[in-house]
C-alpha positions as CSV (number, residue, x, y, z in Angstrom):
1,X,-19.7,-87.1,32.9
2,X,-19.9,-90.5,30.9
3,X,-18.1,-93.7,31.6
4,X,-19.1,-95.9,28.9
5,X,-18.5,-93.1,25.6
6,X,-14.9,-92.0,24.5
7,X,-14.5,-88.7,22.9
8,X,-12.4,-88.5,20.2
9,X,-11.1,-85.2,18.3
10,X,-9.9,-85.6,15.2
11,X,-7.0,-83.3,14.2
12,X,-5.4,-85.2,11.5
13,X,-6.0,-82.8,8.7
14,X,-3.5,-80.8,7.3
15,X,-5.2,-77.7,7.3
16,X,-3.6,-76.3,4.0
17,X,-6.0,-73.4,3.7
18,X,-4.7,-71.7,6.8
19,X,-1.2,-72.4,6.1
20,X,-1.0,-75.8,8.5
21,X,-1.2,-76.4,12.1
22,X,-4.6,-75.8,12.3
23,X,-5.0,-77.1,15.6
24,X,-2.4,-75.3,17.0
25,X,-4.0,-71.4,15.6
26,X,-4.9,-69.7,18.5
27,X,-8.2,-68.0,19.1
28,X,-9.5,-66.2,21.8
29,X,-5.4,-66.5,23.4
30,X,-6.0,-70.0,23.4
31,X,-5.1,-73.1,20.9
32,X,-8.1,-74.4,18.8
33,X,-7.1,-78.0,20.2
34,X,-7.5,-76.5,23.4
35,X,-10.8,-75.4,23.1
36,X,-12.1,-78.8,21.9
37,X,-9.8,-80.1,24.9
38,X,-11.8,-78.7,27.4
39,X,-15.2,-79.0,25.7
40,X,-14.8,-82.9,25.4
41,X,-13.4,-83.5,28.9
42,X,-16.9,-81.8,30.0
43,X,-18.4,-85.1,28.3
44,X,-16.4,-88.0,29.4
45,X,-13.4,-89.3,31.5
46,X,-11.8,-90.6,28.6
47,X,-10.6,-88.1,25.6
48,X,-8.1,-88.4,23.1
49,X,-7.0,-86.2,20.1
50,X,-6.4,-88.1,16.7
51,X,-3.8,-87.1,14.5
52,X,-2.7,-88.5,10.9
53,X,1.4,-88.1,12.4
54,X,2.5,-87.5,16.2
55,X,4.5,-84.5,14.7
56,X,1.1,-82.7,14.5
57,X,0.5,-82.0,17.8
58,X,2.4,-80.1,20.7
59,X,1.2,-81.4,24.2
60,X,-2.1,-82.1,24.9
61,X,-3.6,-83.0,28.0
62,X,-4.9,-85.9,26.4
63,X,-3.7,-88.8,25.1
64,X,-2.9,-88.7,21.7
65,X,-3.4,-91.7,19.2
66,X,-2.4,-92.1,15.3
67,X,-4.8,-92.4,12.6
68,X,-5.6,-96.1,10.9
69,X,-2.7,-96.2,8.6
70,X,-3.9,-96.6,4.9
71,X,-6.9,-94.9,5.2
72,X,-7.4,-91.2,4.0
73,X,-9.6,-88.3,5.9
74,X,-11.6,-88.3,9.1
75,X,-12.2,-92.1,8.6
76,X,-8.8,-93.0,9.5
77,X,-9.6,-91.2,12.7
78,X,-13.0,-92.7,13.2
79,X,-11.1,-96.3,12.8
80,X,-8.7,-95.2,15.1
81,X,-11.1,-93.8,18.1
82,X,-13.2,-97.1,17.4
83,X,-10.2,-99.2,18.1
84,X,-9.2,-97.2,21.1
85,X,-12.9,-97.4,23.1
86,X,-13.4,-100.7,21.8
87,X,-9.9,-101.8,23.4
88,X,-11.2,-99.7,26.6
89,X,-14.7,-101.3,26.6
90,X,-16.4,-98.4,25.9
91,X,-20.2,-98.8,24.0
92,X,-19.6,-95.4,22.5
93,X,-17.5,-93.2,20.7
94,X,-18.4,-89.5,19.6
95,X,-16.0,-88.2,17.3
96,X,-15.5,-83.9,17.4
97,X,-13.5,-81.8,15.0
98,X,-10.9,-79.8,16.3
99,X,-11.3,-76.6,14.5
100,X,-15.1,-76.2,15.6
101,X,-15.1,-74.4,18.5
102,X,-18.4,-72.9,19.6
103,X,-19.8,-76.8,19.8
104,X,-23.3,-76.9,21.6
105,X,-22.9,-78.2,25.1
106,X,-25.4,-80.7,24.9
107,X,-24.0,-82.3,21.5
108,X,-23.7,-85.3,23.7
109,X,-27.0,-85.7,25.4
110,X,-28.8,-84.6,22.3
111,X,-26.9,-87.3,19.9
112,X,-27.3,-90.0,23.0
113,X,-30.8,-89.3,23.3
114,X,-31.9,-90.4,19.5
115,X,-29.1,-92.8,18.6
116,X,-31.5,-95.4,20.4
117,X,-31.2,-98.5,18.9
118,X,-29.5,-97.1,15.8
119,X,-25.7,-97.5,15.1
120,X,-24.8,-93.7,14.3
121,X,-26.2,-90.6,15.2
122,X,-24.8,-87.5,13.3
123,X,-25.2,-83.8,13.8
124,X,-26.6,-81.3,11.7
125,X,-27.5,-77.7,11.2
126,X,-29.0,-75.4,8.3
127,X,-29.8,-78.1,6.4
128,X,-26.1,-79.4,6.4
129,X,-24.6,-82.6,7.9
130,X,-21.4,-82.9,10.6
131,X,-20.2,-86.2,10.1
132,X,-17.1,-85.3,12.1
133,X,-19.6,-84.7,15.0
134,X,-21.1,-88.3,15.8
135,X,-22.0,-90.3,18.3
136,X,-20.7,-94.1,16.9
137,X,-21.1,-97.2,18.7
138,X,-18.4,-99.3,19.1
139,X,-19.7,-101.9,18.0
140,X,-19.5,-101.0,14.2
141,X,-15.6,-101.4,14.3
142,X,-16.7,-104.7,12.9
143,X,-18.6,-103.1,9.8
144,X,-14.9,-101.0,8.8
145,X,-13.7,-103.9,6.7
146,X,-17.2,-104.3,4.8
147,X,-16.8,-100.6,4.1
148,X,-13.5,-99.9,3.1
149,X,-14.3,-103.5,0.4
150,X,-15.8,-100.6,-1.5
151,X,-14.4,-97.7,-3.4
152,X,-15.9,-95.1,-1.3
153,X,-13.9,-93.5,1.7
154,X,-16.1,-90.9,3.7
155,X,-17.5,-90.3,7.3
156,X,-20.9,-90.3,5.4
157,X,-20.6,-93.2,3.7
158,X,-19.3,-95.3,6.1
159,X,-22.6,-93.8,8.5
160,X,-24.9,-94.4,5.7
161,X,-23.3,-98.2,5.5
162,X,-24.1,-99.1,9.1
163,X,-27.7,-96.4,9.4
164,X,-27.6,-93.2,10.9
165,X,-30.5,-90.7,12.5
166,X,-29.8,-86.7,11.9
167,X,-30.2,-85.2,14.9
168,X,-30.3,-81.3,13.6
169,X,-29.5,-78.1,15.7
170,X,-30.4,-74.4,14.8
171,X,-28.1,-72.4,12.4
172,X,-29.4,-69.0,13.9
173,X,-28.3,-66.4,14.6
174,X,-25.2,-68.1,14.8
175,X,-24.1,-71.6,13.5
176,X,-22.2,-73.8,16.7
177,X,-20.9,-76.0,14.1
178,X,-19.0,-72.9,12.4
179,X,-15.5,-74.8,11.3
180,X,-12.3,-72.9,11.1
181,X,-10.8,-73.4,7.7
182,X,-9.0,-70.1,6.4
183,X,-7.6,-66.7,8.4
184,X,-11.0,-65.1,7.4
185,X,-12.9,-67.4,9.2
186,X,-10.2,-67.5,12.3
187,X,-11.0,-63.8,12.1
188,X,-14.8,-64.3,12.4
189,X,-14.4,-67.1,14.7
190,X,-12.5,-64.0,17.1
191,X,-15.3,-61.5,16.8
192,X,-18.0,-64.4,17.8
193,X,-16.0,-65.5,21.1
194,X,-15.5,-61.7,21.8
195,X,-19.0,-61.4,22.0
């Protein structure tokens, strides 16, 4: 269990593809937020979901925090979880979707392991990055305004601004980074956790 990273889950997309709410779709009997719920308090003493509006989200057991107004995407939650460690004196934050639920357990260890020095260390599998699942320091809450001075917006931008090391996982037999998007792949995502 870590004291000095925060654990963030973002959830403020509107999940139009699967008719909204994507958080709250249930899989397995339970509510995707509640699967990345329990996943993240496994990592840390301190989680907190990110949403784009408080209307988003039925109760947690987690605090929950609004995105950084103004800014679009998964970086308005990246902004906002680097805001909240850095107010809590945390070094780290690692940011998790909410609609990925078979993440590897050691996501964590194995991100924390080759961040090093570095600022960012970002997931991967089959050849395909997870921004959404990175381990940021908080430090680089510093670097936002240099970023958003530009015209780009992105997870990946913003980790390509401040240096990032790919720290890549297998895609077989089954991908753990397997997002949740559309009722076909809630469907698939049901026969994977009944096996």
């Amino acid at each position: 269990m870590s004291e000095d990273v925060a654990v963030v889950i973002l959830a403020g997309g509107e999940g139009t593809r699967i008719g909204g709410g994507k958080p709250l779709r249930r899989l397995a009997g339970e509510r995707l937020i509640d699967h990345a719920l329990r996943t993240a308090h496994g990592w840390s003493n301190m989680v907190a979901v990110a949403v784009r509006d408080p209307g988003q989200m039925e109760w947690v057991n987690a605090p929950v925090i609004a995105d950084e107004p103004n800014i679009g995407g998964p970086l308005a939650g990246l902004v906002a979880a680097l805001r909240l460690a850095a107010k809590s004196g945390r070094a780290f934050v690692l940011t998790i979707p909410a609609d990925t639920p078979f993440l590897p357990l050691d996501l964590l260890d194995r991100l924390r392991s080759e961040i090093a020095e570095g600022n960012c260390a970002l997931a991967s599998s089959g050849e395909q990055l997870h921004p959404i699942c990175g381990l940021w320091r908080t430090s680089m809450l510093d670097q936002v305004a240099t970023y958003l001075a530009g015209e780009r917006r992105s997870l990946k931008g913003f980790a390509t601004l401040i240096g990032f090391r790919e720290v890549e996982w297998p895609s077989e037999p089954f991908d753990p980074f397997f997002n949740i998007n559309t009722a076909d792949e809630l469907a698939r995502a049901e026969r994977r956790a009944a096996n």
